[in-house]
N, C-alpha and C positions, 0 to 999 in steps of 0.2 A: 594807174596802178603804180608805175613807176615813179610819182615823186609822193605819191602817199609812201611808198617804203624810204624813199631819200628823207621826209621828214621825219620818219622813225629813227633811222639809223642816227641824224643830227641830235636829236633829242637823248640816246643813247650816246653820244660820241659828250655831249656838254654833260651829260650825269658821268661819265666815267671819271674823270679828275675828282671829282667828290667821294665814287666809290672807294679809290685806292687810297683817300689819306688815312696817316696813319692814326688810330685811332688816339684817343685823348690818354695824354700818361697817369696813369693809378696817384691817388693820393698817397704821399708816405701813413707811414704809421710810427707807434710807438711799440716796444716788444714790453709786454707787461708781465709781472710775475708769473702768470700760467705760462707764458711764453707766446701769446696769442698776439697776435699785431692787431690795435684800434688805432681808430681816426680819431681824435677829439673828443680822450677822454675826460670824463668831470672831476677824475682823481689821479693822480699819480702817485702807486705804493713807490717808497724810494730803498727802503730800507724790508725786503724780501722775508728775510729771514724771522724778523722777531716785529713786524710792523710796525718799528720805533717812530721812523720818520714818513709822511706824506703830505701830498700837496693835494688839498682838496677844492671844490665851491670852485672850479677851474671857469672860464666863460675864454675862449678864445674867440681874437680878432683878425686871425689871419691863422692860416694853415696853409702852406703849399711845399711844394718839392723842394723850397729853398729852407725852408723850414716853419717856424710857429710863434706866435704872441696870443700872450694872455695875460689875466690877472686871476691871482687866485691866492690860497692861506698855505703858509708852511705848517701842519701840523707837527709839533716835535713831543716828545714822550722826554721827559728830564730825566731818567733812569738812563740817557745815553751820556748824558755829559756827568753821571754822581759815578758811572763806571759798576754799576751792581751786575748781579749775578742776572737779574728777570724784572724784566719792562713792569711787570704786575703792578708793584707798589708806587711806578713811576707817577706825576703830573704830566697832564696833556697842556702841552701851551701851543698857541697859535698867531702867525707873524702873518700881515696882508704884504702882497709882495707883486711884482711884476715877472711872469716868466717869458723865457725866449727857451727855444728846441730849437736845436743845431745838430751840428757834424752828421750831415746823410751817410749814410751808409749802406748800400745796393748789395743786393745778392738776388740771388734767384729767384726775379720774379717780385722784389719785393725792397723797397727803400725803406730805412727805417732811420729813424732821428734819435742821435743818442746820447746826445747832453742836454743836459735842463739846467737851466742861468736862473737865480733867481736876484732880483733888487728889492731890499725889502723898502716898505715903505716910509717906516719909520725909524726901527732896529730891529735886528735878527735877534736870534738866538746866539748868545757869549755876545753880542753886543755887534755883531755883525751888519755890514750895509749889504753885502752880496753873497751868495754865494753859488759854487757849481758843481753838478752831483752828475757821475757816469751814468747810463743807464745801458747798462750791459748784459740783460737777461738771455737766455739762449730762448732760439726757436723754438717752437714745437708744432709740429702740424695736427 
């Protein structure tokens, strides 16, 4: 009886060290115009207000707590660069581009990635090779 419970207790005593680690850290996210945090979204609105600018057709190659790569298309609306009163009348053009998501940002429970770099692939939009957009929506639970 007594070394049937000593092999109990050993067999509890090698599972305890596994018990207590700590568990794997959350993926970051991105804080998206609802204010909602997603992992690896396929789009990124950049421009909130009047959906001038975004980056669509996303396919990431890496995502972690350091941050993200991918490749995906700058969507831009040319009513941002003619300076008109409403996107309506704008052209949609589209740049293939390399993005990176940086700068973490931790709070409660919660990392969030909040610059988006983009390289375009050929030229940007005004004739651009790169460029880098805050993404600074607030929370919302």
């Amino acid at each position: 009886m007594f070394a049937r419970h000593a092999l109990l207790l050993s067999a509890v005593a090698l599972m305890a060290p596994a018990a207590l680690a700590e568990p794997p850290s959350p993926q970051p996210v991105l804080i998206d115009c609802a204010g909602k945090g997603v992992s690896r979204p396929k789009a990124i609105q950049i421009s909130c207000a009047d959906g001038g600018i975004m980056v669509s057709d996303i396919h990431w190659t890496r995502w972690d707590m350091n941050g993200a790569k991918g490749t995906g298309n700058l969507v831009v609306n040319s009513c941002i660069y003619k300076g008109g009163p409403s996107c309506v009348e704008g052209q949609t053009m589209s740049y293939a581009a390399t993005l990176s998501l940086g700068r973490p940002a931790s709070g409660e429970g919660i990392t969030a990635l909040s610059e988006l770099r983009l390289r375009f692939s050929d030229q940007g939009p005004a004739g651009l090779t790169s460029g880098t957009y805050r993404i600074d929506n607030p929370r919302r639970r």
